[in-house]
Each structure stands twice: as structure tokens, then as C-alpha cells.
Residue frames as qw, qx, qy, qz and C-alpha x, y, z in Angstrom:
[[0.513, -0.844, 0.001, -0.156, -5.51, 9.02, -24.12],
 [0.050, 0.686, -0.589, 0.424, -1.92, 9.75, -22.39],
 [0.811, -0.134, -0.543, 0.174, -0.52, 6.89, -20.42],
 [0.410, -0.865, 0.038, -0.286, -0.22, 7.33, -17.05],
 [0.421, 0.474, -0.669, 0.388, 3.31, 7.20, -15.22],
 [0.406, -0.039, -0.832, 0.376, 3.83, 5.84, -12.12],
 [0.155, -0.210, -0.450, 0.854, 3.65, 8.84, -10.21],
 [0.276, 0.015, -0.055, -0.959, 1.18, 10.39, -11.62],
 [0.683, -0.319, -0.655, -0.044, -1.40, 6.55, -11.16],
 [0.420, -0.256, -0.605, 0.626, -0.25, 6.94, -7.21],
 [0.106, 0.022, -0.117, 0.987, -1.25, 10.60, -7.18],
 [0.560, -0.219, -0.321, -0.732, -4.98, 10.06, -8.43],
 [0.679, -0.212, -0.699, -0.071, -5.34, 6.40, -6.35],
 [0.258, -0.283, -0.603, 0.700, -4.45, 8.49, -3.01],
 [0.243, -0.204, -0.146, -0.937, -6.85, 11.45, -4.35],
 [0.594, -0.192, -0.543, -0.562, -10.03, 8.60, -4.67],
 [0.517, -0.318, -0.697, 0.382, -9.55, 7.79, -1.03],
 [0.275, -0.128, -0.379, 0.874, -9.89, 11.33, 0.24],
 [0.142, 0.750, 0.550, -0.338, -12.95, 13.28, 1.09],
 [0.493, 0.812, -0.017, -0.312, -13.49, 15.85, -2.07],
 [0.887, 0.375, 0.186, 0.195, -11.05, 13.73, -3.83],
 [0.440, -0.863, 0.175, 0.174, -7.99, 15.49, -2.55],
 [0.930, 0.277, -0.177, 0.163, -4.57, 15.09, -4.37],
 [0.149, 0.637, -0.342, 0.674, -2.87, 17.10, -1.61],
 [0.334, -0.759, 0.439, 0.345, -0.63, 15.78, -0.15],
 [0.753, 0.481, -0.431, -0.128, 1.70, 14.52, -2.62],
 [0.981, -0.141, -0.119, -0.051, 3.48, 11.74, -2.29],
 [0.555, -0.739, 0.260, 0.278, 6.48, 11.63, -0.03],
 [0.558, -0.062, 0.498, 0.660, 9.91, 12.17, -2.24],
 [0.311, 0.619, 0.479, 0.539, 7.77, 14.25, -4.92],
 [0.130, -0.910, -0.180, 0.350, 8.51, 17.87, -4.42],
 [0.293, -0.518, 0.290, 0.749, 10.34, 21.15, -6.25],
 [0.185, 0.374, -0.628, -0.657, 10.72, 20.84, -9.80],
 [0.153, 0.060, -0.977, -0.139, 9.36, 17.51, -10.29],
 [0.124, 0.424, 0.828, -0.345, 6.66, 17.70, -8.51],
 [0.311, 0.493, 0.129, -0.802, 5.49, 21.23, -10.33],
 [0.260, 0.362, -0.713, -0.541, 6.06, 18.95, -13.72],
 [0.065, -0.178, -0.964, -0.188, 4.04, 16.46, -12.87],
 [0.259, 0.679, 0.618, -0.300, 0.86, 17.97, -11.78],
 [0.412, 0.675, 0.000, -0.611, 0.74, 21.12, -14.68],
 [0.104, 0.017, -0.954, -0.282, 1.27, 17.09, -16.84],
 [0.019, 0.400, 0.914, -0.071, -2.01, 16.10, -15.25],
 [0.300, 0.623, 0.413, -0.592, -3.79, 19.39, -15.46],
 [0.391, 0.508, -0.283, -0.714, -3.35, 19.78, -19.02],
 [0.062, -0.015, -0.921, -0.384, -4.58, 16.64, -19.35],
 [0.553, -0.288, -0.236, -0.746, -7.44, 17.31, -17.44],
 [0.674, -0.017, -0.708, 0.208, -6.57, 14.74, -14.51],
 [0.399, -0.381, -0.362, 0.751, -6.11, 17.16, -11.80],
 [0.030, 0.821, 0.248, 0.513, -7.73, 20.55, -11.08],
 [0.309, 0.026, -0.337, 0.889, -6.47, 23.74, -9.21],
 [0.317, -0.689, -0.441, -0.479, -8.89, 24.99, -6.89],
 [0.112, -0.655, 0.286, -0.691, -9.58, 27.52, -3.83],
 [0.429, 0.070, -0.827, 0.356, -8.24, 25.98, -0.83],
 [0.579, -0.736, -0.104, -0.336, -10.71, 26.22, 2.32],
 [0.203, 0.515, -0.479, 0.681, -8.42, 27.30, 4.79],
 [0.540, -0.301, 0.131, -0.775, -10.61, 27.00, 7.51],
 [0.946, -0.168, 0.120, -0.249, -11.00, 23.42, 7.27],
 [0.489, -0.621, 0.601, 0.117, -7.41, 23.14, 6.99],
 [0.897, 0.439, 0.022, -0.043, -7.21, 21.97, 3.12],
 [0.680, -0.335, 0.312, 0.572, -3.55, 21.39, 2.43],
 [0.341, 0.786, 0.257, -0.447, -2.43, 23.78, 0.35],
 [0.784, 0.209, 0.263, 0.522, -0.13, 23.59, -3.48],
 [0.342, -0.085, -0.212, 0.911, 0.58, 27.23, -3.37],
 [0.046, -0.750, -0.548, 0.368, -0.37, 30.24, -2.54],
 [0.209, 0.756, 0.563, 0.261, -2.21, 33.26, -4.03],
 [0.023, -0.503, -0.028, -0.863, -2.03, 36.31, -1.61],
 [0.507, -0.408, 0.064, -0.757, -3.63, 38.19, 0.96],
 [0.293, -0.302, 0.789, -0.449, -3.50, 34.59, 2.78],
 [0.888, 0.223, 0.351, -0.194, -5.44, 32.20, 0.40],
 [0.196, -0.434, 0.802, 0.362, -4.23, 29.81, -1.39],
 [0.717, 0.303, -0.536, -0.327, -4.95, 26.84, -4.28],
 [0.635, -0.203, 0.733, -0.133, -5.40, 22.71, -3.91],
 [0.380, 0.240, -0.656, -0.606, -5.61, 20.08, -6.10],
 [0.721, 0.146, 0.450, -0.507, -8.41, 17.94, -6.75],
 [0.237, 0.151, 0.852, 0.442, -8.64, 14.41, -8.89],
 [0.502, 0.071, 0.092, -0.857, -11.35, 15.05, -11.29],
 [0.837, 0.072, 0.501, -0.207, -13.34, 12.53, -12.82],
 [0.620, 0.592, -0.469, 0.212, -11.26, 12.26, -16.28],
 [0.087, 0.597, -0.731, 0.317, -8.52, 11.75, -13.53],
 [0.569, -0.187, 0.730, -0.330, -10.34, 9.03, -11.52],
 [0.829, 0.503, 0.070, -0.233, -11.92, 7.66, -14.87],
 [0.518, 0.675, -0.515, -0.103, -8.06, 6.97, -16.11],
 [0.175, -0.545, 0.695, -0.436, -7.27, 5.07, -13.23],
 [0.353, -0.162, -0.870, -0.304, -10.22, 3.09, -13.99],
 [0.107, -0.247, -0.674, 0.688, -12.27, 4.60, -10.84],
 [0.189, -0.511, -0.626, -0.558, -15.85, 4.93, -11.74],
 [0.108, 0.026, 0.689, -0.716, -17.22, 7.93, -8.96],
 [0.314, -0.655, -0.687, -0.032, -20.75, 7.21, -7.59],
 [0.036, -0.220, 0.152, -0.963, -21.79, 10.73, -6.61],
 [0.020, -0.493, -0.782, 0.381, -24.90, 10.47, -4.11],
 [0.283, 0.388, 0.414, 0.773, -27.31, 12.56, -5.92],
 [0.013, -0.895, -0.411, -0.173, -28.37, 14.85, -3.70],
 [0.289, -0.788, -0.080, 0.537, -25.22, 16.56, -3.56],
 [0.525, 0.817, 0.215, 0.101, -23.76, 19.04, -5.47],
 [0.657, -0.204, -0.184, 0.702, -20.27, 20.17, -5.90],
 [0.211, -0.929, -0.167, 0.252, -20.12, 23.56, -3.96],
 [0.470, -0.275, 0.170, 0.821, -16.51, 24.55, -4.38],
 [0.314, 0.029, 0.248, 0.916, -16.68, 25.19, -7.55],
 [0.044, -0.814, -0.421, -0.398, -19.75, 27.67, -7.23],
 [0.311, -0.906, -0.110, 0.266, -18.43, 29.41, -4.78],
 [0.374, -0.098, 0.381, 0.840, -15.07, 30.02, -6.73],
 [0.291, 0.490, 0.600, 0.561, -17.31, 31.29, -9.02],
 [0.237, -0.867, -0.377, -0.225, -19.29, 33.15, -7.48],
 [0.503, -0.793, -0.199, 0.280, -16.30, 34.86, -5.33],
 [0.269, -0.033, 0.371, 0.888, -14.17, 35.53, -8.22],
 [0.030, -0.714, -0.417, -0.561, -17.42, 37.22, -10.07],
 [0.459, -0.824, -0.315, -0.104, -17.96, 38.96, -6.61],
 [0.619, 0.472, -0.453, 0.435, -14.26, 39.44, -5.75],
 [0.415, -0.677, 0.429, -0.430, -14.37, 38.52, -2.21],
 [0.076, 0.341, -0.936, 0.041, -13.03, 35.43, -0.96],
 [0.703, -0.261, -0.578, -0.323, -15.23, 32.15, -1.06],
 [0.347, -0.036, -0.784, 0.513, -14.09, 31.40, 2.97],
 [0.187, 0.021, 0.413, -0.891, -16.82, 34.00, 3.92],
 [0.644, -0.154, -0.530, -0.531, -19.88, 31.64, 2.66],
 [0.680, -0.374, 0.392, -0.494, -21.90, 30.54, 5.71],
 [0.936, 0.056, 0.187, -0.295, -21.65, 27.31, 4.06],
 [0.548, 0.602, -0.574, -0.085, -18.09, 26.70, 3.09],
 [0.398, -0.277, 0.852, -0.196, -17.61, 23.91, 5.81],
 [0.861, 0.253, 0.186, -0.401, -20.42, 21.69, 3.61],
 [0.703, -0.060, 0.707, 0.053, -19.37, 18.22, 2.76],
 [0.462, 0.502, -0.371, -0.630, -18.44, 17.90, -1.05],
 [0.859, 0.399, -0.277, -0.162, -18.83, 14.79, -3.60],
 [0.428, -0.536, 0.724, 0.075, -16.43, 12.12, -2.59],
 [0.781, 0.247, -0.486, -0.304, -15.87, 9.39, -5.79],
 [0.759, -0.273, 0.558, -0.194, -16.64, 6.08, -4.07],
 [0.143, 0.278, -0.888, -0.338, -15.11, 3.22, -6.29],
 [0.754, 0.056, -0.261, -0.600, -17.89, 0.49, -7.85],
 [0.766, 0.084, -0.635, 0.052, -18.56, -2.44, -6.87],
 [0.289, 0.121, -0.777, 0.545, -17.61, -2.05, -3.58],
 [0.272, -0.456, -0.774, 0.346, -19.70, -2.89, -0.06],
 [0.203, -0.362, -0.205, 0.886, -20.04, 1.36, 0.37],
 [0.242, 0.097, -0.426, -0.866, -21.29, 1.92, -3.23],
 [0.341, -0.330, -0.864, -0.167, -23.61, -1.41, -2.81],
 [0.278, -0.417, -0.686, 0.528, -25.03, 0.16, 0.37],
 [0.101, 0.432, -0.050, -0.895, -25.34, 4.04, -0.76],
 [0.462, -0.038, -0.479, -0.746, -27.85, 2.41, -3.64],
 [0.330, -0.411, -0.845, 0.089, -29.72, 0.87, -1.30],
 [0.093, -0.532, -0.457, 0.707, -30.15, 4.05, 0.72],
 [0.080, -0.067, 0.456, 0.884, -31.07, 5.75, -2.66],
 [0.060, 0.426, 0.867, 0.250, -34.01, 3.57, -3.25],
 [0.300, -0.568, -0.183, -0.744, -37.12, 5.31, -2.88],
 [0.804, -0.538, -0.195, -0.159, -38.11, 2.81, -0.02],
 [0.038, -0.832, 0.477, -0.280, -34.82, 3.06, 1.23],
 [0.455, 0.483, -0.728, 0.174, -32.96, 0.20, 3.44],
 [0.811, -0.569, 0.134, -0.021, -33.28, -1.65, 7.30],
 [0.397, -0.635, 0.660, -0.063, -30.56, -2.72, 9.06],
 [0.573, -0.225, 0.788, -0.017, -30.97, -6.11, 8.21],
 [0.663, 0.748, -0.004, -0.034, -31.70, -5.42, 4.25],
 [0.277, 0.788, -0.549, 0.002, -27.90, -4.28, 4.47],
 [0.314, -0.648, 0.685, -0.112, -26.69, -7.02, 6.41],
 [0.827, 0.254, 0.501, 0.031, -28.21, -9.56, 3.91],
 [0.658, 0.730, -0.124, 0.138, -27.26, -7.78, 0.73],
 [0.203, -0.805, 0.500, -0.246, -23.26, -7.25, 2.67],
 [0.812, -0.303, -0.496, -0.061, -23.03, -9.99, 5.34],
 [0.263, 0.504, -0.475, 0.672, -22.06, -7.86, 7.39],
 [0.372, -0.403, -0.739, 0.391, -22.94, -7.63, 11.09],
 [0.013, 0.827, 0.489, 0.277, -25.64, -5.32, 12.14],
 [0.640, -0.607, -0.206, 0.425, -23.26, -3.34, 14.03],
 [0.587, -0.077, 0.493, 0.637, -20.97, -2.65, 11.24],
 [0.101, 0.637, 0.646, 0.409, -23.88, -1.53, 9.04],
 [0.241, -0.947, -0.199, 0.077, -24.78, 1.12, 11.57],
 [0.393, -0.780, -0.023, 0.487, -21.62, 2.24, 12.07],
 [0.346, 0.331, 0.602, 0.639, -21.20, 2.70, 8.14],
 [0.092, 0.771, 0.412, 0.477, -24.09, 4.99, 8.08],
 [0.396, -0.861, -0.313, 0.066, -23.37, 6.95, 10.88],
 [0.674, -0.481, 0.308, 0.469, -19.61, 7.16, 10.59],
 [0.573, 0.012, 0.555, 0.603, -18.80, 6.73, 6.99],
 [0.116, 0.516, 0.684, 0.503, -21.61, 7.73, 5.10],
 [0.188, -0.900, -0.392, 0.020, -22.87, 10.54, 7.64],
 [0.530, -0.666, 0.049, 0.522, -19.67, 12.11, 8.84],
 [0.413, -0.439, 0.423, 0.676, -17.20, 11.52, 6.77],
 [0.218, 0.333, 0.624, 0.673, -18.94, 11.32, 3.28],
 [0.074, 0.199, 0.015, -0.977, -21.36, 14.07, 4.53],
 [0.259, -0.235, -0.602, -0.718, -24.56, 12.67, 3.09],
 [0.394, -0.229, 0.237, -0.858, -27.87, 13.67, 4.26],
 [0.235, 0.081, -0.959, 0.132, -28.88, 10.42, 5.79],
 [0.513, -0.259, 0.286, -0.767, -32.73, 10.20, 7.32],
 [0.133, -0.131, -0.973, 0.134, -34.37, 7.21, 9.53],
 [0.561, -0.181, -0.128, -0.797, -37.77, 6.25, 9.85],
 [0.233, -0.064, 0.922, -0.303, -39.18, 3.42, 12.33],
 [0.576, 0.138, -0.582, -0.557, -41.62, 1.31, 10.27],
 [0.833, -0.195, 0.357, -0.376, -44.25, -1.24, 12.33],
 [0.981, 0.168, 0.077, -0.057, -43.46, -3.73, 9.55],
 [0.620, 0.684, -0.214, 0.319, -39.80, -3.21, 8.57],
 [0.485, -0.470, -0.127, 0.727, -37.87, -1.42, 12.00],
 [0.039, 0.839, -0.116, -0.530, -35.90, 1.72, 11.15],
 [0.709, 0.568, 0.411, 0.082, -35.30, 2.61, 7.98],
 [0.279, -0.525, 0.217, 0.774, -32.59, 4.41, 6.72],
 [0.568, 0.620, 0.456, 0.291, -32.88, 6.34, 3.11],
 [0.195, -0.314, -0.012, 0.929, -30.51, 9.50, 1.78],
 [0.302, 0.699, 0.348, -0.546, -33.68, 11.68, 0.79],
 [0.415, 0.747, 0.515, 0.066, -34.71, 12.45, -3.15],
 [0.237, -0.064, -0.036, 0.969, -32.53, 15.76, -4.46]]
């Protein structure tokens, strides 16, 4: 496998923080020449993909196309996998984009007119951490309490909630569902695909 360079380590480690694994923006200073050389380095390694920006939600964009759409890049997993970033995909989602690319290049109309292009994609959560430890608890079948997470954690039940409600609902987009249990409290669990 190709050693990564600096820039191109910095580019994937800001990607694996962003929601759909964003690698747009680049990193301040990296633009023109330099910048086109290093990412069509990382797509032909397979590190980076070029994919239809969603305008609409205001993706950032690496250029543009026409007719007002444009292109982004995404890390993929080769690209988070080189970095050593192992993603944890919650399995009951699925990654839209690229079906709707598909499906709007086979169809040649833009993918922005899908009722559903605002839907939450795959975000690669890094292992081992408190987020990833917490999202397989909500996996289980029996799913999680409040105070399951804040033993396995040590966090504070506060914290916990505002993980699932914040992190894990909002911003990661996953289909979170509670249940109040006589013997247990509420239960949290992200539903079966």
C-alpha cells in the first residue's frame, strides 16, 4: 500500500470527523495546483471519492459540473482504513448518495429532486471509543437504559442522554427508539434493519 504524506493523513483525519465523512473543506494553505494533485493522488488510490454534491444541504463543493450542480469529496473506507480508522456503520443505514447518483445518472435528472435527499448518511465512528461503545449497546436486541450506559461509560446520566439525542439522533442521524420498561426505565435501542 502507498504511504501516506502528510497532507494527504490530515485530509482523511478531518474527513472521519465529519458527518458522511466529508473531505471538503481542504485544509487551509492547500489549494490550485497542489491541491488538484493531491486529491486525483488519493482517488487513484482509492482514498477519496468524487461524488454529487447536495446543494441543498449546503455540501461544500470541489468543482463544478453545470447547469448548477456540482461534485464533493468523500473519505472512503480504504481511505479511513489507511489512517488506521476502523468505520462502525450502524446497520440500519444505508449509504443513499451513492444510489441516488445512480439512479439519476441512469435517469438523467438530477439526484437533488429525491424527496429524500436531506437523509442522514453513514458517518465512520472510530473504535474503541465511548460513541462506538454506546451505539453497540443500542444495537443489542434488548437494547440499553440510561444507567446501562452510564455504568459501561461513567458517564453522568445527563451526558448519556444528551449523546443519544444530540449526537447519535441529530447529528449521526440514526433511527433511535425508547421504550419505558416496569423493570428496567426507558430503554433506548436503534431498531433491527
Amino acid at each position: 500500500m502507498p504511504k501516506l504524506t502528510d497532507t494527504q493523513s490530515n485530509i482523511l483525519r478531518r474527513a472521519a470527523t465529519r458527518p458522511d465523512n466529508l473531505a471538503m473543506p481542504l485544509p487551509e494553505g492547500l489549494a490550485g495546483a497542489a491541491a488538484k494533485m493531491a486529491v486525483a493522488k488519493m482517488i487513484e488510490h482509492g482514498w477519496l471519492e468524487e461524488v454529487e454534491a447536495n446543494l441543498r444541504r449546503g455540501d461544500p463543493l470541489w468543482r463544478e459540473t453545470g447547469d448548477g450542480h456540482g461534485t464533493t469529496l468523500i473519505a472512503t473506507e480504504a481511505g479511513l482504513d489507511a489512517i488506521g480508522i476502523e468505520p462502525i456503520v450502524a446497520t440500519t443505514m444505508t449509504n443513499l448518495r451513492k444510489v441516488k447518483l445512480n439512479l439519476a445518472s441512469a435517469a438523467k435528472e438530477p439526484a437533488e429532486t429525491s424527496p429524500d435527499a436531506d437523509t442522514p448518511q453513514p458517518v465512520a465512528i472510530r473504535a474503541g471509543t465511548k460513541q462506538a461503545q454506546i451505539i453497540a449497546l443500542l444495537q443489542r436486541p434488548e437494547g440499553a437504559s440510561i444507567g446501562e450506559i452510564v455504568e459501561a461509560t461513567g458517564w453522568l446520566p445527563h451526558s448519556a442522554r444528551g449523546l443519544i439525542s444530540g449526537g447519535l439522533k441529530k447529528k449521526l442521524g440514526l433511527p433511535i427508539i425508547s421504550q419505558k420498561l416496569d423493570q428496567r426505565g426507558t430503554v433506548y435501542r436503534i431498531p433491527a434493519a
